[in-house]
DSSP file (Angstrom, degrees, kcal/mol; ACC not computed):
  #  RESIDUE AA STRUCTURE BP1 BP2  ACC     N-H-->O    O-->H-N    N-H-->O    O-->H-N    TCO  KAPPA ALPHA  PHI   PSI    X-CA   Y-CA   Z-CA
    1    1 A X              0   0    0      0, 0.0     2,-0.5     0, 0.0    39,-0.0   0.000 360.0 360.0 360.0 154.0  -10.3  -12.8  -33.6
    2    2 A X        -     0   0    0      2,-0.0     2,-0.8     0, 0.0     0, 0.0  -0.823 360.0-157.6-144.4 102.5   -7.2  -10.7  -34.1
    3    3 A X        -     0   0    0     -2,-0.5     2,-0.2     4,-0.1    30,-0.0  -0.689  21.6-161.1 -88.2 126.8   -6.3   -7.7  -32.3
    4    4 A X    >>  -     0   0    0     -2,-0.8     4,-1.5     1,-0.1     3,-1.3  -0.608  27.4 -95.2-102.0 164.4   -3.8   -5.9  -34.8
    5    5 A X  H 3> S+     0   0    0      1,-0.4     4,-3.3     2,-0.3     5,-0.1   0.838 123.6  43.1 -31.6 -68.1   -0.9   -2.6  -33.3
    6    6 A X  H 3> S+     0   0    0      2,-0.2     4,-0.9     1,-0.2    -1,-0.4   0.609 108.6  56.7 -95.2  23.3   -2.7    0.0  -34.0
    7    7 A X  H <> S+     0   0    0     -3,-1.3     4,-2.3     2,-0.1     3,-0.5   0.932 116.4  37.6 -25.9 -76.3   -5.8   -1.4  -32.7
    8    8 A X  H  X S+     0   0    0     -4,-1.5     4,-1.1     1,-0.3    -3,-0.2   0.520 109.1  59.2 -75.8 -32.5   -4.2   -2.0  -29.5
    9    9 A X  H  X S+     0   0    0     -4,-3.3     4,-0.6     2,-0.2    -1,-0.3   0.795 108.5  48.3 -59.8 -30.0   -2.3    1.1  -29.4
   10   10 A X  H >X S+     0   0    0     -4,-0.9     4,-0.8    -3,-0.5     3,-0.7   0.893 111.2  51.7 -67.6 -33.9   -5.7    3.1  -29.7
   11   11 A X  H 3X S+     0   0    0     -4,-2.3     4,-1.4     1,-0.2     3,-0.4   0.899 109.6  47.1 -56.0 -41.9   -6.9    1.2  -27.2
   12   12 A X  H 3< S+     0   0    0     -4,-1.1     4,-0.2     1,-0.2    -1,-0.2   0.614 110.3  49.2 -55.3 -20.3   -4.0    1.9  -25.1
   13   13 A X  H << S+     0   0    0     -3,-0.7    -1,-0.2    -4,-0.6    -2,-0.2   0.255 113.0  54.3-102.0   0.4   -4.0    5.7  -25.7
   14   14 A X  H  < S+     0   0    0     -4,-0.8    -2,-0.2    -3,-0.4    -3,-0.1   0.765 109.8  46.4 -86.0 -47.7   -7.8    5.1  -24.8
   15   15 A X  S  X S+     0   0    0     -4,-1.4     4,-1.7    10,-0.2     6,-0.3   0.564 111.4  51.8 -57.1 -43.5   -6.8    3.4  -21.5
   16   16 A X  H  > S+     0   0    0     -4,-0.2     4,-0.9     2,-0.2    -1,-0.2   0.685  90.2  67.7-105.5   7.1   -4.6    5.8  -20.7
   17   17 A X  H  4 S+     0   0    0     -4,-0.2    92,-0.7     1,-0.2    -1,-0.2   0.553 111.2  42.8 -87.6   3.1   -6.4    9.0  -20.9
   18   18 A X  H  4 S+     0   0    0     90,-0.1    87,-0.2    91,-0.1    -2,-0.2   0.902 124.0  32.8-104.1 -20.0   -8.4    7.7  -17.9
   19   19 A X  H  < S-     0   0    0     -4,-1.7    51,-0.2     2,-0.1    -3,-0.1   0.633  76.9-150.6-108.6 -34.2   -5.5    6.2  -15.8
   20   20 A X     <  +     0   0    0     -4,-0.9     2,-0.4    -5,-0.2    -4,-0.1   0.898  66.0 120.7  72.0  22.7   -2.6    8.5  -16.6
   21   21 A X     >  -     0   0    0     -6,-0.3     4,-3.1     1,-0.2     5,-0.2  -0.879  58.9-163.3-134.5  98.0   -1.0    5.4  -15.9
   22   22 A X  H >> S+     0   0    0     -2,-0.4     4,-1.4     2,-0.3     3,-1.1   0.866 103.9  41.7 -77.3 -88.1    1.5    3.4  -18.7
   23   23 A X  H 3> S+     0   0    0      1,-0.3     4,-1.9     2,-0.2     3,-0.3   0.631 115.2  50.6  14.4 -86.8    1.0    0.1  -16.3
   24   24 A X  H 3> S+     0   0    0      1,-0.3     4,-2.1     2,-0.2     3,-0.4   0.813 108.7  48.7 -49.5 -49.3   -2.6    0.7  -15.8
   25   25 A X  H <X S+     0   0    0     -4,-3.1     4,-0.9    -3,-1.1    -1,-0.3   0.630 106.9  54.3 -81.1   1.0   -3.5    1.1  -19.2
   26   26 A X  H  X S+     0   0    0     -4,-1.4     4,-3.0    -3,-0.3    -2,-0.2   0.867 109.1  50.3 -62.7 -20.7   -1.7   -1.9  -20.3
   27   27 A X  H  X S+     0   0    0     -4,-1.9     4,-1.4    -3,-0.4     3,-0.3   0.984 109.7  50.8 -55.7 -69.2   -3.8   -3.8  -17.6
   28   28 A X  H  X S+     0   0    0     -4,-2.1     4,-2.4     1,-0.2     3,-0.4   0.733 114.1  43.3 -31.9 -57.6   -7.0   -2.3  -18.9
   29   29 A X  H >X S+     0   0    0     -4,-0.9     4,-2.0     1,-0.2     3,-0.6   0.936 114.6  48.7 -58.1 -60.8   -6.1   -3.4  -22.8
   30   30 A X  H 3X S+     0   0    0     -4,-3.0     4,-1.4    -3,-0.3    -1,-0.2   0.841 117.9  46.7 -60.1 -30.0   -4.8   -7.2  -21.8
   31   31 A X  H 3X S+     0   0    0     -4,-1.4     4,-2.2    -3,-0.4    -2,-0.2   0.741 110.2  48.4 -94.1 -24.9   -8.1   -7.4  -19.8
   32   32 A X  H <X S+     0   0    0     -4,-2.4     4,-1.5    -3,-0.6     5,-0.3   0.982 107.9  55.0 -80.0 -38.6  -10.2   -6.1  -22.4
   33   33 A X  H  X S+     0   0    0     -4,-2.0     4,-0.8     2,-0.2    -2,-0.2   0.660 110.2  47.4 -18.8 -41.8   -8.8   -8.4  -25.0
   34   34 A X  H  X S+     0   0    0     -4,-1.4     4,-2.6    -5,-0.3    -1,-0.2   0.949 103.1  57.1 -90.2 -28.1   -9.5  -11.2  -22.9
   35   35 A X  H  X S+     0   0    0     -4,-2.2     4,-2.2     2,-0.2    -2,-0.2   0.776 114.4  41.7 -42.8 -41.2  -13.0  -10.3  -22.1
   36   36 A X  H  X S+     0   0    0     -4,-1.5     4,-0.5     1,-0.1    -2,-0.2   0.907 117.4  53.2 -78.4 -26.9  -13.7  -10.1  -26.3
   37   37 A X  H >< S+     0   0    0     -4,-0.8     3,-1.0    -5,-0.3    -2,-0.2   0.935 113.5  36.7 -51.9 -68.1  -11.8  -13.2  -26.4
   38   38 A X  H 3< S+     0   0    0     -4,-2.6    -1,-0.2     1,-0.2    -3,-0.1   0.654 135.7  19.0 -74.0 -35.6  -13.7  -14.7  -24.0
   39   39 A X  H 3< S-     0   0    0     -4,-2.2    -1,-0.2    -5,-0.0    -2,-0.2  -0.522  84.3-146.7-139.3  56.6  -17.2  -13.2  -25.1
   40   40 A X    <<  -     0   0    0     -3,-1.0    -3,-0.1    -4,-0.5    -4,-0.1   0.302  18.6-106.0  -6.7 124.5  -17.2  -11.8  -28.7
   41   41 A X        -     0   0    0      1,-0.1     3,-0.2     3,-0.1    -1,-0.1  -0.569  21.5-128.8 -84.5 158.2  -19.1   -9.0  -30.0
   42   42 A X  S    S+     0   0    0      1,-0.2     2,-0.4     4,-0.1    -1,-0.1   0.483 103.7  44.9 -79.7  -6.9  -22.0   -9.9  -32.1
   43   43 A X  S >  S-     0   0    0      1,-0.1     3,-1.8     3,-0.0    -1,-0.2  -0.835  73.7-162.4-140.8  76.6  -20.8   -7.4  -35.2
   44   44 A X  G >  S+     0   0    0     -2,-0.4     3,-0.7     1,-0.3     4,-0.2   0.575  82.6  66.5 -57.2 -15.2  -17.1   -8.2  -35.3
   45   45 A X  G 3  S+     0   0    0      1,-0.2    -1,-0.3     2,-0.1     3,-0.1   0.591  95.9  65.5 -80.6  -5.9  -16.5   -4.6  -37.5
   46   46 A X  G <> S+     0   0    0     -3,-1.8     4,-3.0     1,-0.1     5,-0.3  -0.044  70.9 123.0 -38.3  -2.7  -17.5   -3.2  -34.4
   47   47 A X  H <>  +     0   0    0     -3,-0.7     4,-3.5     1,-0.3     5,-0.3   0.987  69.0  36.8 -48.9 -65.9  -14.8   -4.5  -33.0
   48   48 A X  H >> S+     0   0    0     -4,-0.2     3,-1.2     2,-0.2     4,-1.1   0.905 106.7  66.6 -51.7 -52.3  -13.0   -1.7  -31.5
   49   49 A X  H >4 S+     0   0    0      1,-0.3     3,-1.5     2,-0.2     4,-0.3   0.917 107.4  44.0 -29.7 -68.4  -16.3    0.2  -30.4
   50   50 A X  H 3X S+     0   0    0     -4,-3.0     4,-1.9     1,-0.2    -1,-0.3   0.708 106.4  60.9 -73.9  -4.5  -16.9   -2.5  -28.0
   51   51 A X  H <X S+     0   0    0     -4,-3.5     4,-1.1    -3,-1.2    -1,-0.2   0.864  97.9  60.4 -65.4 -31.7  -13.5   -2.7  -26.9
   52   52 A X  H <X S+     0   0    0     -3,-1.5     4,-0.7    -4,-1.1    -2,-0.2   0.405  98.4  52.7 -74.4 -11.9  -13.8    0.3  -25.9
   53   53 A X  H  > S+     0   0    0     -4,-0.3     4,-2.5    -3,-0.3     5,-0.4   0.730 103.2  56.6 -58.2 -63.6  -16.5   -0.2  -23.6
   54   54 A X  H  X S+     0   0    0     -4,-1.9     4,-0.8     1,-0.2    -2,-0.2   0.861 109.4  48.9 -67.1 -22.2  -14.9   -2.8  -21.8
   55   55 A X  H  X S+     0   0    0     -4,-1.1     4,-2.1    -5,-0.2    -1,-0.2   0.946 116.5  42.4 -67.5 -53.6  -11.9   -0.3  -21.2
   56   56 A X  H  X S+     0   0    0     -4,-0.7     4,-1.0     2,-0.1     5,-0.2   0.978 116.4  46.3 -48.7 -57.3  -14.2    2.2  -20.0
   57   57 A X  H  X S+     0   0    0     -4,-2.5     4,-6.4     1,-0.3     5,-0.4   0.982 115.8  47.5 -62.0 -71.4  -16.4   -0.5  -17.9
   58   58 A X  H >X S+     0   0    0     -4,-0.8     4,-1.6    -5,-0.4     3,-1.3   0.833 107.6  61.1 -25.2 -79.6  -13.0   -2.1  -16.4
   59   59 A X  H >X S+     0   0    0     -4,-2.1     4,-1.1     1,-0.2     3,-0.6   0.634 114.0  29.2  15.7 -83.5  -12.0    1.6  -15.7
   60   60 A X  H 3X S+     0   0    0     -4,-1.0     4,-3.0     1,-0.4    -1,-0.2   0.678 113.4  59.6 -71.8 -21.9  -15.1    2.4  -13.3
   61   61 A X  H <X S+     0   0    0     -4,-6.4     4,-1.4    -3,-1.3    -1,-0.4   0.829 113.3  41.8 -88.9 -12.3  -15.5   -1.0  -11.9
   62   62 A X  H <<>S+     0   0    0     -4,-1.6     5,-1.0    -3,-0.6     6,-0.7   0.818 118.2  45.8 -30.5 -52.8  -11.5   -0.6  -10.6
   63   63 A X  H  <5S+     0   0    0     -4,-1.1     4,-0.4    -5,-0.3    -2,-0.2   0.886 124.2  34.2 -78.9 -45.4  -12.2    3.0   -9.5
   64   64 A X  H  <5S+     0   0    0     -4,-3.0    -2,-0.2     2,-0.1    -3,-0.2   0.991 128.8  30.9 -80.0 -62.6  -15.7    1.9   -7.7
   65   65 A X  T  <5S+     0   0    0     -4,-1.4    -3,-0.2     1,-0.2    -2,-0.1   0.915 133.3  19.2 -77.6 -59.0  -14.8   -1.9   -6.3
   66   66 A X  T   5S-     0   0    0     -5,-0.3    -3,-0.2    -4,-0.3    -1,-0.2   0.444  80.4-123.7-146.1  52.0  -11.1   -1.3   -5.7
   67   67 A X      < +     0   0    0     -5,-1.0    -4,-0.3    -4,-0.4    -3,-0.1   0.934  58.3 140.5  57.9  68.7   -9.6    1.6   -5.4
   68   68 A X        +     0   0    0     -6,-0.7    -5,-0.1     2,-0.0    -1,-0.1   0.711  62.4  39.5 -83.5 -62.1   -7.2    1.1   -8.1
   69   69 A X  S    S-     0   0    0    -10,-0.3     2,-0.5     1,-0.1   -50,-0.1  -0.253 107.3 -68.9-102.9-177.4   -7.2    4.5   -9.7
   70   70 A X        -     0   0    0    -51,-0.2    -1,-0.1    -3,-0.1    -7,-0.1  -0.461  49.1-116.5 -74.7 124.7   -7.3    7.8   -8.3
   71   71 A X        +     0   0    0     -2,-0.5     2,-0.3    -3,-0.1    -7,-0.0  -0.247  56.3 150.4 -40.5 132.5  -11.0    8.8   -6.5
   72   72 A X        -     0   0    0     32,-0.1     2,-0.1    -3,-0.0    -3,-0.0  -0.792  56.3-101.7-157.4 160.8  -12.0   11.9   -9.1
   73   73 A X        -     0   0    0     -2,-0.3    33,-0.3     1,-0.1     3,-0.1  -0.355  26.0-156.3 -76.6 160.2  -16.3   12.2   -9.5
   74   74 A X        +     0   0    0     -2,-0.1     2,-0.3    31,-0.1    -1,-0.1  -0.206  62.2  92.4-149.7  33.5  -17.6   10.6  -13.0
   75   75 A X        +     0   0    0      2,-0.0     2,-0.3     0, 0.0    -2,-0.1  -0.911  34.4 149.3-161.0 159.8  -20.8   12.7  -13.1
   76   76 A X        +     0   0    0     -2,-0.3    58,-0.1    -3,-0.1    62,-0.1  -0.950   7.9 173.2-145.3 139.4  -21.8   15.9  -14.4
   77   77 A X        +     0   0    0     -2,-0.3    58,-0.1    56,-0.1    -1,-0.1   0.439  32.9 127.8-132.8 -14.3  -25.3   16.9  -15.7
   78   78 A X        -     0   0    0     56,-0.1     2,-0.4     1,-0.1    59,-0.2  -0.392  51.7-146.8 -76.7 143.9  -25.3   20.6  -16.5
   79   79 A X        +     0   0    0     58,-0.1     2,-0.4    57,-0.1    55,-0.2  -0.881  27.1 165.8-112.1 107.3  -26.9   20.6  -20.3
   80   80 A X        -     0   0    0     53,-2.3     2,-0.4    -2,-0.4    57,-0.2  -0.940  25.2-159.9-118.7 158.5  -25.3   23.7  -22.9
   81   81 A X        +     0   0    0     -2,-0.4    52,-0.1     1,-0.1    53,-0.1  -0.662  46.8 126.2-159.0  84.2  -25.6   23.6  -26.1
   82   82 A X        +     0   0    0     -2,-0.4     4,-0.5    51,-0.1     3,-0.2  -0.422  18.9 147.7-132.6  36.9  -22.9   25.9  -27.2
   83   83 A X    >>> +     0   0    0      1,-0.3     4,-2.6     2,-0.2     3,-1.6   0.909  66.2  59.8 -95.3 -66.3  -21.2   23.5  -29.8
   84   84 A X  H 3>5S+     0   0    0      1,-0.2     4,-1.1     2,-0.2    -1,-0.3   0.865 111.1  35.2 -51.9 -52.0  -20.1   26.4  -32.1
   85   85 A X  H 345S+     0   0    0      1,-0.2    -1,-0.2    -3,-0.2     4,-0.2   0.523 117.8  51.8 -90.0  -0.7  -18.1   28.3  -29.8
   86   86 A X  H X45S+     0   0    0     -3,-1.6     3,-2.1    -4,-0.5    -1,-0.2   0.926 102.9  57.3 -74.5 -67.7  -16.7   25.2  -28.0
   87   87 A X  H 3<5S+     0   0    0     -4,-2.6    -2,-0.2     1,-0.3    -3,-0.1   0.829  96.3  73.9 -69.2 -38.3  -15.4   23.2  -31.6
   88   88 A X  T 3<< +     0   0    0     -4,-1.1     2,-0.5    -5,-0.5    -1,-0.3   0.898  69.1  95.0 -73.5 -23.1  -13.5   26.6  -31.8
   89   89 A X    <   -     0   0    0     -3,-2.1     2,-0.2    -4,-0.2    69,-0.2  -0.615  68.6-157.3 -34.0  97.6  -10.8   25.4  -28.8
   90   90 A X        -     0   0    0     67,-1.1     2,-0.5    -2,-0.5    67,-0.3  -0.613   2.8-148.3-103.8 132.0   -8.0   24.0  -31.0
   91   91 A X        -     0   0    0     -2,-0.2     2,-0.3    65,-0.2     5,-0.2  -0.836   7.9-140.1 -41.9  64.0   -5.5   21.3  -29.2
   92   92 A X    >   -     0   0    0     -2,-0.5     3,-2.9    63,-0.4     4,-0.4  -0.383   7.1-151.5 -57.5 108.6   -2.1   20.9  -30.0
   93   93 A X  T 3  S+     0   0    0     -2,-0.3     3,-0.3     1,-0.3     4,-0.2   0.614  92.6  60.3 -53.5 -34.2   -1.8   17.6  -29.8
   94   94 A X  T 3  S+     0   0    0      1,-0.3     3,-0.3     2,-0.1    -1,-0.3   0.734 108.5  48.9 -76.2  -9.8    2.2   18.1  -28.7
   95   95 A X  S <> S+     0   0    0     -3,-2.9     4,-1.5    60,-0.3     3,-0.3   0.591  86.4  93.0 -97.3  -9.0    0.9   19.9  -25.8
   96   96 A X  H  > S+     0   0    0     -4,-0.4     4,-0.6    -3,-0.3    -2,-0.1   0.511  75.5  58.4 -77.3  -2.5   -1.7   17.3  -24.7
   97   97 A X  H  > S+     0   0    0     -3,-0.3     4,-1.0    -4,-0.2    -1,-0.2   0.682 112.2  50.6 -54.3 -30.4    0.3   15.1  -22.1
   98   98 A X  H  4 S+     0   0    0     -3,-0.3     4,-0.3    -4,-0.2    -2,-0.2   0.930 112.7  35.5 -83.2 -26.2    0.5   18.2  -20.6
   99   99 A X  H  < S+     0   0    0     -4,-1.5    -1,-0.2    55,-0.2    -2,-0.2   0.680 107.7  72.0 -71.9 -35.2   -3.4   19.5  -20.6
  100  100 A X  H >< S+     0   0    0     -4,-0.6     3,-0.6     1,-0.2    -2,-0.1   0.983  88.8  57.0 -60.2 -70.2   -4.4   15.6  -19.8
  101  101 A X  T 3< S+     0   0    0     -4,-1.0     2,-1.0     1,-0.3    -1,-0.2   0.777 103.6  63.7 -31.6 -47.5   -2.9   15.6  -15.6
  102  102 A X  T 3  S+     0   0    0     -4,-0.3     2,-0.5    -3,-0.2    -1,-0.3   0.028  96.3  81.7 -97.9  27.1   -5.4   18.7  -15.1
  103  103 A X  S <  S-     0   0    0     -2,-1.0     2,-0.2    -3,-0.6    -1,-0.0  -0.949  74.4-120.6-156.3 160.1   -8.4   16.8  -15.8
  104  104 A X    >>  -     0   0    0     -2,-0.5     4,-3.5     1,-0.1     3,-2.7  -0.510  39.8-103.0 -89.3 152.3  -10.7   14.8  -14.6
  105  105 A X  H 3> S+     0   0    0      1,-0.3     4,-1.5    -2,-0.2     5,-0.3   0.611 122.5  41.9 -17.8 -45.4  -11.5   11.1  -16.1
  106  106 A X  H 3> S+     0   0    0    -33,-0.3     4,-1.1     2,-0.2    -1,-0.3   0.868 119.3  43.5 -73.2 -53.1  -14.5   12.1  -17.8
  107  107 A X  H <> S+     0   0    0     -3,-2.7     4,-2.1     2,-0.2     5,-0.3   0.754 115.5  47.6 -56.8 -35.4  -12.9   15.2  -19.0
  108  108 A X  H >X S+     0   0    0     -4,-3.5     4,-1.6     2,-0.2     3,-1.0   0.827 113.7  51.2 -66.1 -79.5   -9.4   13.4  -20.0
  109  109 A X  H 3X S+     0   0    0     -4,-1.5     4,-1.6   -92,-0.7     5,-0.5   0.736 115.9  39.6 -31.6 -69.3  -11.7   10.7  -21.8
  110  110 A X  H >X S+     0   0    0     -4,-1.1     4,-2.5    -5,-0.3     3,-0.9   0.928 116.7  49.5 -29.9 -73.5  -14.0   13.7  -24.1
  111  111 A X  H <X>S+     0   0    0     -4,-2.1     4,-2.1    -3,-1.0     5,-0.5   0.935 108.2  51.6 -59.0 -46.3  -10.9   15.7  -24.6
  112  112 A X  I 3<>S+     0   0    0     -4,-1.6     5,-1.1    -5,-0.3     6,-0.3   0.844 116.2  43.0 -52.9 -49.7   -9.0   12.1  -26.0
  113  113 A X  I <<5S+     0   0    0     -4,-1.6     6,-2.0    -3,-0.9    -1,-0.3   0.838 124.2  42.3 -91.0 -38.4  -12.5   11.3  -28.8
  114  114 A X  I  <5S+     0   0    0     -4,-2.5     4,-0.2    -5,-0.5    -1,-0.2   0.998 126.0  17.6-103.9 -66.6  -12.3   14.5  -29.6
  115  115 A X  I ><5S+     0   0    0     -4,-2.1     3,-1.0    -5,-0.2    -3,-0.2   0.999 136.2  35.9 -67.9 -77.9   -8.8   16.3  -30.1
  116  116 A X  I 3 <S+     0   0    0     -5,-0.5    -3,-0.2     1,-0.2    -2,-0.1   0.929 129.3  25.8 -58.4 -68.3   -7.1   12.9  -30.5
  117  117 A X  T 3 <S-     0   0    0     -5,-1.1    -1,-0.2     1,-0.1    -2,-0.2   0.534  96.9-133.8 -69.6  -1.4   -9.5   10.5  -32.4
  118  118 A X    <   +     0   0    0     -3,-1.0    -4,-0.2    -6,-0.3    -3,-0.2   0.767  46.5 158.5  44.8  23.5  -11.3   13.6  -34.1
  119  119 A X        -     0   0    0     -6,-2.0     2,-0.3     4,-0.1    -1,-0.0  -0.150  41.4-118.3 -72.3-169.4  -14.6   12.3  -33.4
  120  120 A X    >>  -     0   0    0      1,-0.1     3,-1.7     0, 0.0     4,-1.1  -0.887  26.6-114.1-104.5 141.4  -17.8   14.9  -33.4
  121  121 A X  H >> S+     0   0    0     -2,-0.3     4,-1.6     1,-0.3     3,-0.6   0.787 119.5  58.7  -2.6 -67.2  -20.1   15.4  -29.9
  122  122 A X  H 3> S+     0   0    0      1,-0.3     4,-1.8     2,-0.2    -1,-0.3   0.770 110.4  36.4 -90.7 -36.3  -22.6   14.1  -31.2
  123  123 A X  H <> S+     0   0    0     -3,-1.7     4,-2.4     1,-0.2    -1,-0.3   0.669 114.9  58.0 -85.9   6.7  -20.8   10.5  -32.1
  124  124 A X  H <X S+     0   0    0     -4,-1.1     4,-2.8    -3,-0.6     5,-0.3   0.731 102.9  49.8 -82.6 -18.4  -19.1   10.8  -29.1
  125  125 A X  H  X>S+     0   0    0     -4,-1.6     4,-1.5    -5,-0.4     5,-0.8   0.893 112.7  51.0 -85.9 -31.9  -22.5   10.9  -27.3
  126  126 A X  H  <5S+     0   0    0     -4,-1.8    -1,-0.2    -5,-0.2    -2,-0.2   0.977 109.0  51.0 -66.0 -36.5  -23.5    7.9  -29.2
  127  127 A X  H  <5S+     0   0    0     -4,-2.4    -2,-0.2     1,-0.2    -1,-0.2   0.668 112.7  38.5-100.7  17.4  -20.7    6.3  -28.3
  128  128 A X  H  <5S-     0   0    0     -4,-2.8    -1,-0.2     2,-0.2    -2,-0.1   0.480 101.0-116.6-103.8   3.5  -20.8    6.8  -24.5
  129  129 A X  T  <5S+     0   0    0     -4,-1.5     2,-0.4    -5,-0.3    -3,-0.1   0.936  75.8 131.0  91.5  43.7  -24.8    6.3  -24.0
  130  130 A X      < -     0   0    0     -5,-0.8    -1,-0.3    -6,-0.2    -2,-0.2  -0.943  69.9 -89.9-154.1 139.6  -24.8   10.2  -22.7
  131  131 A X     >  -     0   0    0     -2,-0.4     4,-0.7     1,-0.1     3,-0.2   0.222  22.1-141.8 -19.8 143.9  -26.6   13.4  -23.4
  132  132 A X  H  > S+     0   0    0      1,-0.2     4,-0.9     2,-0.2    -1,-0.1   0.475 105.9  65.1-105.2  -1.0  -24.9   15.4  -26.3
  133  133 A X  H  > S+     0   0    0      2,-0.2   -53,-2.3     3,-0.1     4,-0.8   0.838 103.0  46.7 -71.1 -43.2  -26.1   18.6  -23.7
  134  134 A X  H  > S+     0   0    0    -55,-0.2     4,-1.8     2,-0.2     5,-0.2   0.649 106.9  53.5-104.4 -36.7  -23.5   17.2  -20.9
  135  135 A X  H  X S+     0   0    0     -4,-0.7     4,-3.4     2,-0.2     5,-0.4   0.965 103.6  56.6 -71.6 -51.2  -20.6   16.7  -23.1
  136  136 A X  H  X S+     0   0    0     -4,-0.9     4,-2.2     1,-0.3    -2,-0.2   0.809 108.9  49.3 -24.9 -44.8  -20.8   20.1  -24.3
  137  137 A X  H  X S+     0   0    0     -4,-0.8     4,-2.6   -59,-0.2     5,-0.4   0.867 110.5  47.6 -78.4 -34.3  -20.6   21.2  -20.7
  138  138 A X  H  X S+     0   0    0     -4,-1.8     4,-2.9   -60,-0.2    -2,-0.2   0.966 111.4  49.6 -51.9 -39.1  -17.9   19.2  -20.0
  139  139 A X  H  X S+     0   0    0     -4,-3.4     4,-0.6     1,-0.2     5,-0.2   0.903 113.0  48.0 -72.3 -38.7  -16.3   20.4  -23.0
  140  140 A X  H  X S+     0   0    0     -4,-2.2     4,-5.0    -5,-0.4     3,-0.3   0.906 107.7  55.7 -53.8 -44.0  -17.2   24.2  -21.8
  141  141 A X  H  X S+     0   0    0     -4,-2.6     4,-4.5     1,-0.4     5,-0.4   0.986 107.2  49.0 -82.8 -47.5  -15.7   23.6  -18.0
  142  142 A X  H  X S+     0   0    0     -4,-2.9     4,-1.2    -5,-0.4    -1,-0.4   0.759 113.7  50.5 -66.2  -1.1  -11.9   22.4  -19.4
  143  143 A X  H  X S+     0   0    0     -4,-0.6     4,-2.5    -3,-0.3    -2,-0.3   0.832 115.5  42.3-108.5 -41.6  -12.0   25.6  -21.6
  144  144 A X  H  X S+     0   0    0     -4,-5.0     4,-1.5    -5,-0.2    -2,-0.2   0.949 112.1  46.0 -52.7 -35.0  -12.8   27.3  -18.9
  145  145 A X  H  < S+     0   0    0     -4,-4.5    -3,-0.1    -5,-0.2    -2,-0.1   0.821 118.0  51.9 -61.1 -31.5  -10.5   25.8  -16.5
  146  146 A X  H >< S+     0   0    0     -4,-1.2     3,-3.6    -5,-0.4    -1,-0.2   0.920 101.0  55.3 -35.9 -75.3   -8.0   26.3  -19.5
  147  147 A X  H 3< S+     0   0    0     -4,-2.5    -2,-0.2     1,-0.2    -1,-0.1   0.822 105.6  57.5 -58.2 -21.5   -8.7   30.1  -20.1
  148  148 A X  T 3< S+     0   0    0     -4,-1.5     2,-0.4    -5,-0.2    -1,-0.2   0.470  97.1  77.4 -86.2 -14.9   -7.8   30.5  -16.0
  149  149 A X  S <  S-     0   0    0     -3,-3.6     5,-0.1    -5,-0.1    -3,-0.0  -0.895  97.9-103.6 -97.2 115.5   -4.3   28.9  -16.7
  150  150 A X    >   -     0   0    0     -2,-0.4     3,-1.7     2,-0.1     4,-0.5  -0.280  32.9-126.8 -67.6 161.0   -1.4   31.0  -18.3
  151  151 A X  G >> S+     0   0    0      1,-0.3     3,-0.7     2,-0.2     4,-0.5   0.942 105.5  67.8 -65.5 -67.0   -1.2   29.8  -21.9
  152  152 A X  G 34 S+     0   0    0      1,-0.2    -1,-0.3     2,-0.2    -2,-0.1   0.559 101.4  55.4  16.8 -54.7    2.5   29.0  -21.8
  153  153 A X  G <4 S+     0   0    0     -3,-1.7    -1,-0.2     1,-0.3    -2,-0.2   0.972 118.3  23.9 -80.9 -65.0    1.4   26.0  -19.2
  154  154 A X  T <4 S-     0   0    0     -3,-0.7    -1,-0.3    -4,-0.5    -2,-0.2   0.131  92.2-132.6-104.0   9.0   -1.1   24.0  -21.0
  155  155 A X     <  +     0   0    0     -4,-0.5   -63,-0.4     1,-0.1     2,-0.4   0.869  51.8 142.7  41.0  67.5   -0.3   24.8  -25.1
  156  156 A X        -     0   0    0     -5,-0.2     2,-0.3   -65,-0.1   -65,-0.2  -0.989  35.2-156.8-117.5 130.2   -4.1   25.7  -26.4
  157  157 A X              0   0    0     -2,-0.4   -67,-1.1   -67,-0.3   -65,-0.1  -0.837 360.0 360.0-104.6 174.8   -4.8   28.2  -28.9
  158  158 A X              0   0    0     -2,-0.3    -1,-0.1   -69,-0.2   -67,-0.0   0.166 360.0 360.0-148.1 360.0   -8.1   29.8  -29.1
């Protein structure tokens, strides 16, 4: 198995929208690598998907077991289903080190599939095993938490 650059650079820009941390998300990446190494996924075009598990998984079991990363909550339940007026929050990608510090793990991770990777809610909810009601809200609380910030600071247009 062959982890190619930009493989491993999305995986790193994956790593680090939970850790905020250059260090920390290399750990996460060398340690997920060695985990597929060690224990292959069964659907090797899949590759990345499940890599991307084990970067999350690493993540939480740091954050739970030993206080590696910074304490922030990693649940949220309130369910909207407001998609259309949500998708209309635009990123500038040159502003998004700076909008990433002001959010929490869960939030950083959403904003990263979505603005960066361009995925949709609805595969992002496939691929984190969570309600497509709960991202929404997530996606709702940083555009509020946004609109409450002058624009200058954080570089969103709406």
């Amino acid at each position: 198995m062959q982890f190619d650059a930009t493989l491993l650079n999305r995986l790193f820009r994956y790593g680090f929208a939970f850790t905020m941390q250059r260090e920390a998300a290399l750990d996460l990446v060398q340690q997920a690598c060695e985990k597929a190494l060690k224990q292959p996924p069964d659907d090797k075009r899949k590759l990345e998907a499940y890599l991307k598990v084990i970067v999350r998984r690493l993540y939480l079991d740091g954050w739970r077991q030993q206080q590696q990363y910074p304490l922030e909550l990693f649940t949220e339940t309130e369910v909207v289903d407001d998609e259309a007026s949500i998708e209309q929050l635009m990123v500038d990608q040159q502003q998004l080190s700076r909008l990433m510090p002001m959010l929490s793990p869960q939030q950083r991770e959403l904003i990263y599939l979505w603005a960066v990777e361009g995925w949709t809610i609805d595969e992002i909810a496939e691929q984190l095993g969570e309600p497509r009601g709960t991202l929404l809200a997530r996606l709702r609380r940083v555009r509020e938490q946004l609109s409450r910030l002058p624009e200058e600071s954080y570089g969103v247009s709406r």
